[in-house]
DOTI-230751 format. One record per residue (C-alpha): x, y, z; residue in one letter. Coordinates in steps of 0.05 Angstrom, whole numbers, plus 5000, padded with zeros to 4 digits. Layout:
! residues N
{{X, Y, Z}, A},
...
This chain:
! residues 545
{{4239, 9686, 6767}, X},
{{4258, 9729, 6708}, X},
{{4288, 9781, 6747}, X},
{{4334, 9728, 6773}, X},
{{4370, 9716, 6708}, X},
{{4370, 9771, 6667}, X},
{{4380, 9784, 6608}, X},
{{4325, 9735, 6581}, X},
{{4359, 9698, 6528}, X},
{{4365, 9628, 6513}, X},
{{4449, 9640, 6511}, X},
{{4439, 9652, 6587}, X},
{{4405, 9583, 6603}, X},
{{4455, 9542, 6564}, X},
{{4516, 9576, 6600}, X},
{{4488, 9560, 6661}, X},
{{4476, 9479, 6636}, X},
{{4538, 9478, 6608}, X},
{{4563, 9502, 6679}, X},
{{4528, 9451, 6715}, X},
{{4551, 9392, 6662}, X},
{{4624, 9422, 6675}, X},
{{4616, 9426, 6753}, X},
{{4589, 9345, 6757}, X},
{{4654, 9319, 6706}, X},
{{4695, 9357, 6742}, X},
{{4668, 9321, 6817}, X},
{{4666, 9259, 6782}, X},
{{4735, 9271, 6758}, X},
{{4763, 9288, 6825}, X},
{{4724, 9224, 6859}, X},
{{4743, 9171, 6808}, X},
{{4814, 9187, 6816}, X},
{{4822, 9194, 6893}, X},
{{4779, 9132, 6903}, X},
{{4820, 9067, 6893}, X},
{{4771, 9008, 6913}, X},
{{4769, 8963, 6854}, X},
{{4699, 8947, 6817}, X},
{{4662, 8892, 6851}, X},
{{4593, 8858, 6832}, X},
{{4563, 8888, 6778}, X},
{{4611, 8943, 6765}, X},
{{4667, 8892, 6755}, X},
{{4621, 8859, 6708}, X},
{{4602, 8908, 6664}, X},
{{4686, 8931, 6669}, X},
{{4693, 8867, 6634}, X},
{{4641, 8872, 6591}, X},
{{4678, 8935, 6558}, X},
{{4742, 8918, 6559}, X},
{{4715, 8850, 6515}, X},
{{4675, 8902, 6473}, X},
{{4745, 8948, 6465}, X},
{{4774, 8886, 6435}, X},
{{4724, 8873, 6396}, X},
{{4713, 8941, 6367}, X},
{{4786, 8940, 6354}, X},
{{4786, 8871, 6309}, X},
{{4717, 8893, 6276}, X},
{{4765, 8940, 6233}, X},
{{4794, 8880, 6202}, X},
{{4741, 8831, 6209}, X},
{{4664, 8864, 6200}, X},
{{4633, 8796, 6182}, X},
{{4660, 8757, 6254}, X},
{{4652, 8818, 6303}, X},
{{4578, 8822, 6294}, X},
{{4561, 8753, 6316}, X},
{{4611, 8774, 6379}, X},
{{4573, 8827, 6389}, X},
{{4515, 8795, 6406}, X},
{{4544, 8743, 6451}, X},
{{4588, 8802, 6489}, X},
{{4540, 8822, 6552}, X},
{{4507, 8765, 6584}, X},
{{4441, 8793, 6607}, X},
{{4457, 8866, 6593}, X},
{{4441, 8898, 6526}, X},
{{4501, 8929, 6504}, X},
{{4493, 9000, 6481}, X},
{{4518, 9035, 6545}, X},
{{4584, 8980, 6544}, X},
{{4599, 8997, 6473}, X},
{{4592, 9078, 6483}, X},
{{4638, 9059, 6553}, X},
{{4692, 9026, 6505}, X},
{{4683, 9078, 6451}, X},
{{4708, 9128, 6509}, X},
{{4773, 9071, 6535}, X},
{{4797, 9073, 6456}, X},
{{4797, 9142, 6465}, X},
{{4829, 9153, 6531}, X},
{{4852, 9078, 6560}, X},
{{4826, 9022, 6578}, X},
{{4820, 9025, 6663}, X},
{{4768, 9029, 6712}, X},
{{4755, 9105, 6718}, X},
{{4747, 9111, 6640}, X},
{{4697, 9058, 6631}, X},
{{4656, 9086, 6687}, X},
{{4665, 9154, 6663}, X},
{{4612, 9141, 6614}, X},
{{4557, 9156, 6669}, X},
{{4593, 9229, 6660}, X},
{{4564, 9232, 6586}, X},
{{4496, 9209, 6597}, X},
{{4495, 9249, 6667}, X},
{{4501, 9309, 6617}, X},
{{4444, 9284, 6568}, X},
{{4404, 9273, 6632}, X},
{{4414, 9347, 6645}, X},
{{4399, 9371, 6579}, X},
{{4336, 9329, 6564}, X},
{{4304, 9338, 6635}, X},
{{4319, 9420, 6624}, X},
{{4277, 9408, 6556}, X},
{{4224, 9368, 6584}, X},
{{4209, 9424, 6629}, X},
{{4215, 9479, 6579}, X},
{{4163, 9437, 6535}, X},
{{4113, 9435, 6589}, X},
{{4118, 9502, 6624}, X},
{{4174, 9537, 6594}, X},
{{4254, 9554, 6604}, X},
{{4259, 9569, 6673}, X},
{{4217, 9502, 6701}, X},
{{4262, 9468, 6655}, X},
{{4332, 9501, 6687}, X},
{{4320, 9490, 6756}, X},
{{4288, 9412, 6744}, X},
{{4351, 9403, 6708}, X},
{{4394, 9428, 6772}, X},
{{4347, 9383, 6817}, X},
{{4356, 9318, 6773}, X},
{{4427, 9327, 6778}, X},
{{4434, 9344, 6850}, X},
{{4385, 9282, 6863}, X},
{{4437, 9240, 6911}, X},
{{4424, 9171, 6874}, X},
{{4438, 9208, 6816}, X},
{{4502, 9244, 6828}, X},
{{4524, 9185, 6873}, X},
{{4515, 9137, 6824}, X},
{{4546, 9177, 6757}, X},
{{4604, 9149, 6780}, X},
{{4600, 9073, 6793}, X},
{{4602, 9031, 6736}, X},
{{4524, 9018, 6734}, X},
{{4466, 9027, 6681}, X},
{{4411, 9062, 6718}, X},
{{4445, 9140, 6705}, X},
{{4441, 9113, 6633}, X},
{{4380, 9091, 6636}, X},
{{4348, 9144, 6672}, X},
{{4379, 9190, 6611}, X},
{{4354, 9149, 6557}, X},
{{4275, 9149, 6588}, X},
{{4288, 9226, 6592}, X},
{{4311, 9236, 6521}, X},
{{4262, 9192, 6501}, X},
{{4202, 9234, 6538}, X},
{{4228, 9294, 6506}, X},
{{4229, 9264, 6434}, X},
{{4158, 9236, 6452}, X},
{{4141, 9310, 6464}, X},
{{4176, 9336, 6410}, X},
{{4120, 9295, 6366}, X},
{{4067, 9333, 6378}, X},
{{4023, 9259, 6378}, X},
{{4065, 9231, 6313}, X},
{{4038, 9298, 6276}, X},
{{4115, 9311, 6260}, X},
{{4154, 9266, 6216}, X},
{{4232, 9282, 6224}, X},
{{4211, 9281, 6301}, X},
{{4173, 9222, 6299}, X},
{{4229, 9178, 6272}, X},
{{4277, 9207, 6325}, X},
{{4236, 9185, 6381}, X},
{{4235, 9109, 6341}, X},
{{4316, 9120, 6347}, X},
{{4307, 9138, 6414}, X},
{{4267, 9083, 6433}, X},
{{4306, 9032, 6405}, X},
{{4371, 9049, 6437}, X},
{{4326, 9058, 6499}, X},
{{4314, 8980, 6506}, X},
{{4388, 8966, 6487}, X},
{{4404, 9005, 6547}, X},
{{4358, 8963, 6605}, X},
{{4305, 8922, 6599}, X},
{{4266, 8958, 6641}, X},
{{4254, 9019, 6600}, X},
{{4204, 8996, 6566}, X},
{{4161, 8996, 6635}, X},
{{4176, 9068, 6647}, X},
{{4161, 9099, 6563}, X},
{{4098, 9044, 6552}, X},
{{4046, 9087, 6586}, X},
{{4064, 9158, 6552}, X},
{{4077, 9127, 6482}, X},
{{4013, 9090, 6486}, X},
{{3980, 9152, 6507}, X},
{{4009, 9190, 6452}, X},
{{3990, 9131, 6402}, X},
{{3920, 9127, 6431}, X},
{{3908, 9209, 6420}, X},
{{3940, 9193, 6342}, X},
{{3896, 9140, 6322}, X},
{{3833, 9175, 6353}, X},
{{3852, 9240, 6309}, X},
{{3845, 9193, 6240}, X},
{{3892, 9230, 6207}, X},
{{3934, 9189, 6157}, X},
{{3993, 9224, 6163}, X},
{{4003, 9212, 6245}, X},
{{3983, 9141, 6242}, X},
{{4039, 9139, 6195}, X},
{{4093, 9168, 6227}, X},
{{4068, 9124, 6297}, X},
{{4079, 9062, 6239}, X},
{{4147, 9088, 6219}, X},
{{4176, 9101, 6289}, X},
{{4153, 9042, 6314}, X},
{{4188, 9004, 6252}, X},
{{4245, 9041, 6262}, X},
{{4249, 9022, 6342}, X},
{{4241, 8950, 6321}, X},
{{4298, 8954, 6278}, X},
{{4350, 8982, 6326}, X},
{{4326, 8951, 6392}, X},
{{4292, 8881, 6369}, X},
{{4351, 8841, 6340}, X},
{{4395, 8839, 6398}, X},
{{4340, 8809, 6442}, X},
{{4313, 8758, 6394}, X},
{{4390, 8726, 6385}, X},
{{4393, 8731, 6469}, X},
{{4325, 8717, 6489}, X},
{{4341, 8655, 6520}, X},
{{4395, 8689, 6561}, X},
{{4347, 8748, 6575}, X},
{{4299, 8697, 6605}, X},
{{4352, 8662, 6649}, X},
{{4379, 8734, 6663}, X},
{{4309, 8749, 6689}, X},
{{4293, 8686, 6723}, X},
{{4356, 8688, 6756}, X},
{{4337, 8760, 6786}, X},
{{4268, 8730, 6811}, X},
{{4302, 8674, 6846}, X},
{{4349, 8721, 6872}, X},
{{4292, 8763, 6911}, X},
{{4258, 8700, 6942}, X},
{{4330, 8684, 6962}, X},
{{4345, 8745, 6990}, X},
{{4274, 8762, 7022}, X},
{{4249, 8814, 6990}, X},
{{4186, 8850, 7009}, X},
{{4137, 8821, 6959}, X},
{{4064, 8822, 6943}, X},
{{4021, 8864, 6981}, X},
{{4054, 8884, 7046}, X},
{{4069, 8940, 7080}, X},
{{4140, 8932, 7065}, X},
{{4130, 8916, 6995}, X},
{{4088, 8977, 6985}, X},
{{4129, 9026, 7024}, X},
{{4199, 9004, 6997}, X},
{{4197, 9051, 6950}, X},
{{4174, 9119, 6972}, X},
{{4219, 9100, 7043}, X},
{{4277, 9088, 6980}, X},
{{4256, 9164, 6948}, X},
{{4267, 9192, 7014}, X},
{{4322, 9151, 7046}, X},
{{4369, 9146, 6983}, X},
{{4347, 9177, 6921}, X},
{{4327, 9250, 6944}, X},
{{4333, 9251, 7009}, X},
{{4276, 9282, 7056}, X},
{{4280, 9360, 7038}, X},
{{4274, 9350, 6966}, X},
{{4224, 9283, 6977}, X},
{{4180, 9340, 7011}, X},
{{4192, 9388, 6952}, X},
{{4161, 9332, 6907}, X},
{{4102, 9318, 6952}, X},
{{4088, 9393, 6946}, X},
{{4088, 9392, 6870}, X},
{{4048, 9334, 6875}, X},
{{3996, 9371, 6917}, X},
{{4003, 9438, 6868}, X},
{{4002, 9388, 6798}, X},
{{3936, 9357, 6830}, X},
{{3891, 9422, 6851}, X},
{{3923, 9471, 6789}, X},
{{3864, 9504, 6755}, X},
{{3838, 9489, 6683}, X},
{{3883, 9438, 6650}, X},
{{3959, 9424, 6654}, X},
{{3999, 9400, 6596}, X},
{{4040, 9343, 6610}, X},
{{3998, 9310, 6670}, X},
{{3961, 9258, 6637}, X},
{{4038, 9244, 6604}, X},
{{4078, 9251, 6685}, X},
{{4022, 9215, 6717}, X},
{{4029, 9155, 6673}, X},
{{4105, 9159, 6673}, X},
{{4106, 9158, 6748}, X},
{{4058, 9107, 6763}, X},
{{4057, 9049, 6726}, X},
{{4132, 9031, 6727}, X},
{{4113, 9041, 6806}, X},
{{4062, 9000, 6810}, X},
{{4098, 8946, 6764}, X},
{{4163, 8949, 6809}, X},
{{4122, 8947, 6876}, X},
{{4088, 8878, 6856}, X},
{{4138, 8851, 6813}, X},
{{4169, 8784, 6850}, X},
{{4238, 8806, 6823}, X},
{{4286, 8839, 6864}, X},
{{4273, 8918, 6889}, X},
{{4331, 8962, 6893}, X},
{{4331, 9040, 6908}, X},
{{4362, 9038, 6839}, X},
{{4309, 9013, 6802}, X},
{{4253, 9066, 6805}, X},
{{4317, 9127, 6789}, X},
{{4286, 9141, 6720}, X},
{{4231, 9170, 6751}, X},
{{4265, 9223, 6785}, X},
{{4266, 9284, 6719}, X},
{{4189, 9274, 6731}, X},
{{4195, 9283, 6797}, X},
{{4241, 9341, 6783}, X},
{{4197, 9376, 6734}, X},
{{4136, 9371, 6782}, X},
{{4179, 9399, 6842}, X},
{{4203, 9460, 6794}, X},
{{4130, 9469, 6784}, X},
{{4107, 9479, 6859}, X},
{{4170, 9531, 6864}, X},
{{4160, 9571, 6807}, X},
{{4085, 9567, 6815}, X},
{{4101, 9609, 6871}, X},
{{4062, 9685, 6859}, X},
{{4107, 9719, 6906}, X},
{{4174, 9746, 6871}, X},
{{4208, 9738, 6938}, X},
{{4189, 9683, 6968}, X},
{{4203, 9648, 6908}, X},
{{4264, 9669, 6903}, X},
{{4281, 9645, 6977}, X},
{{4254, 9581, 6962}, X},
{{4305, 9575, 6898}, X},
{{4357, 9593, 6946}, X},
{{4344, 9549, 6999}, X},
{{4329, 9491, 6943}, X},
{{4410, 9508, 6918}, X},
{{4436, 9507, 6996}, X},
{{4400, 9448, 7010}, X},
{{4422, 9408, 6947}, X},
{{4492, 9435, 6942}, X},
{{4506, 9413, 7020}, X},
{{4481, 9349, 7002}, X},
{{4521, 9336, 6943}, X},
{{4587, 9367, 6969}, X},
{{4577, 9324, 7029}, X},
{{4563, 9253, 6988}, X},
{{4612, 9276, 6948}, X},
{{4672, 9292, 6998}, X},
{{4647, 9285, 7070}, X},
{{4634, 9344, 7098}, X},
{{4641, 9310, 7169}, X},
{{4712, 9293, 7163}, X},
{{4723, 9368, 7144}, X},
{{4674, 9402, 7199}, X},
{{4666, 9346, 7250}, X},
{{4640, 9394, 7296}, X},
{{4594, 9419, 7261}, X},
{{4566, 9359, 7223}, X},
{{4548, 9279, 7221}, X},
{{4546, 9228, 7171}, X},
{{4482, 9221, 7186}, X},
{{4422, 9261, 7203}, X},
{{4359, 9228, 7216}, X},
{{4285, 9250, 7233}, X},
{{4240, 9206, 7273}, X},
{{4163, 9210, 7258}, X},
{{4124, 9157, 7290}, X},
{{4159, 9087, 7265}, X},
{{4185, 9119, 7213}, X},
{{4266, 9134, 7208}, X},
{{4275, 9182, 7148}, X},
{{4347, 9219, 7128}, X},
{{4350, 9290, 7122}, X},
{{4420, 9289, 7103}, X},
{{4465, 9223, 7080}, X},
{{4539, 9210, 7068}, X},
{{4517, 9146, 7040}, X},
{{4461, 9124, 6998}, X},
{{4455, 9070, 6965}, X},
{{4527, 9050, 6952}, X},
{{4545, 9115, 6941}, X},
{{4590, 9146, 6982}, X},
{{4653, 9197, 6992}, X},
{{4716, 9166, 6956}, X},
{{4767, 9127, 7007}, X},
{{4832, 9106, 6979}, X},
{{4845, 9031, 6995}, X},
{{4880, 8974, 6970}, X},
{{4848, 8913, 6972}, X},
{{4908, 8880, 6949}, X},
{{4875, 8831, 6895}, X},
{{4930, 8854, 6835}, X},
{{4990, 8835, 6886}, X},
{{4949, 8768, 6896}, X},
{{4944, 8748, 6828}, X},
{{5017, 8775, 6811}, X},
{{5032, 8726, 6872}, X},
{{5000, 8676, 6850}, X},
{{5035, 8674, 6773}, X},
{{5103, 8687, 6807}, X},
{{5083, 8626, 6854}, X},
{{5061, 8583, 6796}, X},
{{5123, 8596, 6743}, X},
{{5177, 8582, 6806}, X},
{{5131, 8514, 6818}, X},
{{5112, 8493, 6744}, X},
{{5153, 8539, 6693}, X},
{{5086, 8543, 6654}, X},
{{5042, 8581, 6613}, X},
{{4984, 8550, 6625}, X},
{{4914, 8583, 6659}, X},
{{4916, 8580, 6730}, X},
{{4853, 8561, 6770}, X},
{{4838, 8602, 6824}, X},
{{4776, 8588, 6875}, X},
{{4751, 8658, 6906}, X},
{{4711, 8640, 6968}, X},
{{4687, 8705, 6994}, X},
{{4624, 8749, 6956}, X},
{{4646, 8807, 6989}, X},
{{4652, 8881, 6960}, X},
{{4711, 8890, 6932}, X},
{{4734, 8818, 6949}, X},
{{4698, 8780, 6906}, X},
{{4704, 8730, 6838}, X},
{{4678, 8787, 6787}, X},
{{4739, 8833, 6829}, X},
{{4794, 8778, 6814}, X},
{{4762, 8764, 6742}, X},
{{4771, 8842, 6722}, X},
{{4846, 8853, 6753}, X},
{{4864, 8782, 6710}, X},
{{4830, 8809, 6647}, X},
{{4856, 8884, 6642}, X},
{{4913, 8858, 6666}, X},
{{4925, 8801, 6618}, X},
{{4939, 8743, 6661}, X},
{{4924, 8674, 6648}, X},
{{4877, 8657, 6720}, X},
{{4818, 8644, 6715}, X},
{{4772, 8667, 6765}, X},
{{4714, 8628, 6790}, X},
{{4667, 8620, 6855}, X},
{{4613, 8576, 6887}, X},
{{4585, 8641, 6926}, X},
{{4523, 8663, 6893}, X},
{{4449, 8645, 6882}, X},
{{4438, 8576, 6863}, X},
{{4480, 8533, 6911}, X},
{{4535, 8497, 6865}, X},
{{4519, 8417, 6863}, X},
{{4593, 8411, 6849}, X},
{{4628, 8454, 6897}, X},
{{4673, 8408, 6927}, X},
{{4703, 8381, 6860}, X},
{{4714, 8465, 6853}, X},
{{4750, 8469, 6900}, X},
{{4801, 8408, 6888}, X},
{{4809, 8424, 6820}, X},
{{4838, 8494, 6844}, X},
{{4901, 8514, 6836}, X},
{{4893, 8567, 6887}, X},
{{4843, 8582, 6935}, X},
{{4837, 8653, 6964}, X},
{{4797, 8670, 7022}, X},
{{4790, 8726, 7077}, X},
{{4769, 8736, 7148}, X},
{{4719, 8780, 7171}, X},
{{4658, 8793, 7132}, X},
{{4645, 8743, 7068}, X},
{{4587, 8775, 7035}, X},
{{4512, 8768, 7038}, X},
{{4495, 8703, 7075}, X},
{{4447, 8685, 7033}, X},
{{4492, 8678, 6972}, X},
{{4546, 8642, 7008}, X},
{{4528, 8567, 7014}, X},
{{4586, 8527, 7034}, X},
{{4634, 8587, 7034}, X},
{{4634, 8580, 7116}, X},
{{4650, 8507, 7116}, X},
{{4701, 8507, 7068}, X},
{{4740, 8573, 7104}, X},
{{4737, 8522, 7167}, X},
{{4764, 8466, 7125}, X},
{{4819, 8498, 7106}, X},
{{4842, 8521, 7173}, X},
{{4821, 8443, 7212}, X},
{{4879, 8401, 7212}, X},
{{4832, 8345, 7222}, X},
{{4799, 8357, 7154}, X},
{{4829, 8333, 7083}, X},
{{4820, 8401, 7051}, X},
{{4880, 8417, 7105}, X},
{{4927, 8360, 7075}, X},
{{4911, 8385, 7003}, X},
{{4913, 8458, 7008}, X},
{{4978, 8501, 7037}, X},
{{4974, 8580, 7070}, X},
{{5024, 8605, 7015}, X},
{{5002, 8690, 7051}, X},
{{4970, 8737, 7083}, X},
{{4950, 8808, 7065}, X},
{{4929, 8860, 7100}, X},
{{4864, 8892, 7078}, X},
{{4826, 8964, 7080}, X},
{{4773, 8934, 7133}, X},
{{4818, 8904, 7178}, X},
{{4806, 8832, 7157}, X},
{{4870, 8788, 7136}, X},
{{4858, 8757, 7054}, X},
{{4896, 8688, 7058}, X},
{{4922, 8650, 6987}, X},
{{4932, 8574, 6992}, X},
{{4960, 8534, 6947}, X},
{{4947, 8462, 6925}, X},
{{4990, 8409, 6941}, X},
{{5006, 8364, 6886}, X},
């Protein structure tokens, strides 16, 4: 491997990160502004979320003393370190959709920088380069860098936080010690669910520190675990209530939707059939297994695989038989492990030139993948390739190349028409009422990019006075017809309304609207139609007074 980059000098392996930072911002660049689709679900929600924290940043400067309370009420469920870095970034550059989200950019770079020093740590400079190419090129984690979503942030913030816990040499290190309590702090005010994926190395780490009896490393474990209390703990003791409902809610919301649970098959196979389907895809998934197979028979000891094994396996076991919801999202900060120990079974390679065919294959096979989940590579070379390549063995259905994972996908431009609807609707409500007052508007569908968190953001960034609401969702509304009579406007679509298992009364009410038989049809007007990106028709009625 040294013979491939030569000379052999540290300046050499940061040009080429740099490169590789400057090669993702400038994709993510390119996608967020040919794309179009508004945020939807989550991503509208944490849109919101920022441009509430931009206005509050903005006011702390005059009032300190009322924007901390503010603070803490600001993200529902969420703990709001990556909302308040997003909103550092719209002061700086405006407040819209493709700014906010182009805070995954940032911590996509840290990601690349931390997973390149984990490897270094643990086997030295050139494991760490090409696991930090891998991490990046990961599909999930290149696909979703640009999204409005937490789990690129995340998946940084366990990787920074591995590399500080490295960095402390078991708490014998002071300065370094304290930085992995910083670390660890603004780890759990990024997702709950770091905590499952740093408990088993830190406590390994603090196990090997107490059992050395030295005063000075039980110290230091004291002090950075003080100090992680300190940045991380407040937040969640003034929003543990909301935590809890946050969490139930996401428990509910997996019985609801039928989630593998317990001890199945499906339950225990979601998530390797997720690291091959959606997060790696299967070339790279087989890359891991390899490293797997090398990490496991490697003579004499290895440094680091006590630390990977842990890191890997309990957050898997804990997500596998959990009864909340599973997502091929979820298990992501796992992947600059799985990096590192695929970097390993290439550059454990004895053979100068196979190994360097394997690196070069490893770069085709990862840069075809992320050009073609970037840009779709079928709609430039139809003849030549698919959307989708799959490999049959046995029952098992597993992609070898994707242009879609997840919700990832090549950008489309499309125009789902929800600012015209609400200018509509204001223009509609000052020629009816000549007032100022919020308008009520009832949005039936849960579809993506049609949905009541969609409406809510274009109102907010847009500063109208309409306030969005919904009775699609998980807990079936007791109230839902009074909803929908107290509307001002309802706005509904054909076509597909979202999950079914979130939408309740959504069907019957859509009916209702169009059955001249039924009294929603006396109260309720078609005031008009759109056209919209999936060839559906979105329909806004107005009440009758």
């Amino acid at each position: 491997m040294k013979k491939l980059i030569s000379p052999d000098s540290d300046k050499v392996i940061y040009s080429l990160l740099v490169i590789l930072c400057l090669l993702h911002a400038w994709a993510n660049y390119v996608w967020l502004k040919t794309d179009t689709r508004p945020p939807y679900y989550d991503m509208a929600g944490h849109t919101i979320i920022t441009l509430r924290a931009v206005d509050l940043m903005q006011s702390a400067c005059q009032s300190p003393k009322e924007a901390l309370p503010r603070l803490f009420r600001l993200t529902w469920g969420w703990p709001p370190l990556v909302h308040l870095a997003s909103a550092s970034l719209c002061i700086l550059f405006g407040t819209t959709a493709d700014v906010a989200a182009g805070v995954n950019t940032v911590f996509l770079m840290g990601l690349i920088f931390s997973t390149y020093g984990i490897g270094r740590r643990l086997a030295g400079r050139y494991v760490g380069l090409l696991a930090a190419f891998l991490v990046s090129m990961y599909p999930i984690i290149f696909g979703l860098s640009r999204p409005y979503l937490l789990d690129v942030p995340l998946t940084t913030m366990v990787s920074v936080s591995m590399l500080t816990l490295l960095w402390t040499e078991d708490f014998s290190n002071r300065r370094r010690s304290l930085l992995h309590g910083l670390t660890l702090g603004l780890g759990i005010l990024t997702k709950q669910a770091f905590v499952l994926f740093i408990v088993g190395p830190f406590l390994l780490a603090a196990g090997k520190a107490l059992l050395l009896r030295e005063t000075h490393r039980r110290t230091n474990l004291l002090m950075a675990s003080l100090v992680a209390a300190i940045v991380g703990l407040p937040w969640y003791i003034h929003n543990y209530r909301v935590v809890m409902h946050y969490l139930h809610a996401g428990r509910l919301a997996s019985i609801v939707r039928g989630d593998a649970l317990g001890l199945s098959f499906a339950s225990l196979s979601y998530y390797p059939l997720a690291l091959v389907n959606h997060q790696t895809l299967l070339s790279l998934a087989l890359l891991f297994i390899w490293g797997c197979i090398a990490l496991a028979i490697w003579p004499g000891p290895h440094r680091g695989r006590a630390m990977l094994g842990l890191w890997i396996l309990i957050p898997y076991i804990m997500f596998t038989l959990s009864v909340g919801p599973k997502s091929e999202r979820y298990t992501m900060p796992l992947l600059p492990a799985l990096a590192y120990i695929s970097s390993m079974a290439i550059l454990s390679v004895r053979t100068t030139a196979i190994r360097a065919v394997l690196i070069g294959l490893v770069v085709l096979v990862a840069t075809v993948e992320f050009v073609g989940l970037s840009f779709g590579l079928s709609a430039w070379l139809p003849r030549i390739t698919r959307p989708q390549v799959w490999v049959q063995i046995g029952g098992l259905r597993l992609r070898a190349y994707s242009e879609n994972v997840h919700i990832a996908s090549p950008p489309r431009a499309e125009d789902w028409q929800v600012d015209n609807i609400l200018r509509d609707i204001l223009a509609d409500a000052v020629v009816r009422h000549s007032s100022d007052k919020t308008v009520m508007l009832l949005v039936l569908p849960n579809a993506p990019f049609f949905e009541v968190n969609t409406f809510s953001y274009y109102a907010l960034a847009d500063q109208l006075p309409v306030q969005a609401t919904a009775i699609a969702g998980v807990l079936e509304p007791d109230d839902y017809e009074q909803r929908v009579f107290e509307s001002n406007y309802v706005v509904t679509k054909t076509g597909e309304q979202g999950p079914s298992w979130s939408l309740h009364h959504v069907p019957e009410i859509n009916a209702a609207l169009h059955d001249p038989t039924h009294p929603l049809f006396a109260r309720f007007r078609l005031v008009r139609e759109y056209a919209l990106p999936d060839s559906s028709t979105a329909e806004l009625f107005r009440r009758l007074e």
